[in-house]
Each structure stands twice: as C-alpha cells, then as structure tokens.
N, C-alpha and C positions, 0 to 999 in steps of 0.2 A: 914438384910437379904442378903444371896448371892444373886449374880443377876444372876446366873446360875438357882435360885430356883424358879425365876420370870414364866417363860413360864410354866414347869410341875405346878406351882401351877394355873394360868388360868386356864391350860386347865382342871385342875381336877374339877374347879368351873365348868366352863364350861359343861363341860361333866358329870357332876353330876345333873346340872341344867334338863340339856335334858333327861338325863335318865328317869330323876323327872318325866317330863311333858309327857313322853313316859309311863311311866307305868299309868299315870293320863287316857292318850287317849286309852290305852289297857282294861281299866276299864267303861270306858262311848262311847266307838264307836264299838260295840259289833261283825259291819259286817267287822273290819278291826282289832278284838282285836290279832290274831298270828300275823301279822303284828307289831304291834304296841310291842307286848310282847316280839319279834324277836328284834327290835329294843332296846328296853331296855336293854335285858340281853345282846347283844353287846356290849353297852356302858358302862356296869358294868364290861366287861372283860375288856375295853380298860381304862380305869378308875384304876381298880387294877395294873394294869400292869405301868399306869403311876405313882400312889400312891407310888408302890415301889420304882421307879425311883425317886419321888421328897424325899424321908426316905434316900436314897444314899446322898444327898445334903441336907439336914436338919435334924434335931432332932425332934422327934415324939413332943416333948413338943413345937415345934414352929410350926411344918406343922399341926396340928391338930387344932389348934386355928385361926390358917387364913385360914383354908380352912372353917372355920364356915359361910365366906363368904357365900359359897352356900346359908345358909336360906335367906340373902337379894336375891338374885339372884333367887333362889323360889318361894319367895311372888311374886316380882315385873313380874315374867314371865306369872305366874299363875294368876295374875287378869290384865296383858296388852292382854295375846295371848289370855288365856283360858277360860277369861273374867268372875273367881271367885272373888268373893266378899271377901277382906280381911279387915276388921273388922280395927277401930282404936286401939285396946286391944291389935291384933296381931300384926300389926306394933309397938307398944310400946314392945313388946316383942322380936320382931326380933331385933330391933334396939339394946333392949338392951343388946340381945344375941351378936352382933356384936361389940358391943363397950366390954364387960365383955373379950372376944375372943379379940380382939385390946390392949387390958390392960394386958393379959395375957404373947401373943407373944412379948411385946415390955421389957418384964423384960429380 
C-alpha cells in the first residue's frame, strides 16, 4: 500500500465510524435527534470528499476492502461508547468480514 494512502484511509475509518454512531444517537436521543442528524450528514460529506481523495492514490479494488475496516471499528464503538450488546455470532462475522477484506487487498 502507498503510505501516501495511510492517513485518507484512517480517516475514512474514522469518519465513517462516527458518522455510524451519529446517526445511531439521531435515532435513540429524540430531544437532540437534528443535531445529531446534522452531524452525520456532515460527516458523510466530509467522508465523500475524502473517499475521493484516497480513489486518486489507490485503486477501488484495494481501498474498498480496507476500508471494510470500519465494521471492526463499528462493533467495537458501538458496545464500548453506546453500550449495545454485540453478540459472539456478530463478532464471528465482523472478524471474518475483516480478515476475507485483508485476503483480498493483499493480492
């Protein structure tokens, strides 16, 4: 992988993660849901806007699969912050989404 492609693809984790967890809080905090709704579609602009940017420095066929990233970075946010219950089934699935996506970008 470029190490050029290092940073836009964090932050796309990143910011994908949060968007997550923002539109999670616009759905279950009812007195703060434009806020929270506000915030998401933000982050999906600035998200796009980096997507593009990491598609300049990598091929869709490598950034697509490491950014699968994000579902570890989902689970783990969503039952440390948001304190949902994720299931051993689902962690067998993320992981194995994660490692299938790992297998993929590494050809």
């Amino acid at each position: 992988m470029n190490g050029q492609a290092i940073l836009p693809l964090t932050g796309c984790i990143g910011i994908e993660t949060v968007q997550q967890v923002a539109f999670s809080l616009a759905g279950s905090r009812l007195h703060q849901r434009f806020l929270w709704l506000a915030l998401g579609i933000s982050l999906h602009l600035v998200l796009v806007a980096l997507w593009c940017r990491l598609l300049t420095i990598l091929p869709l066929g490598i950034a697509l699969p490491l950014s699968g990233a994000s579902y570890l970075t989902i689970a783990l946010v969503s039952q440390v912050w948001l304190k949902e219950r994720v299931n051993r089934q689902r962690w067998i699935g993320v992981v194995s989404i994660v490692i299938g996506f790992a297998l993929i970008s590494s050809r």
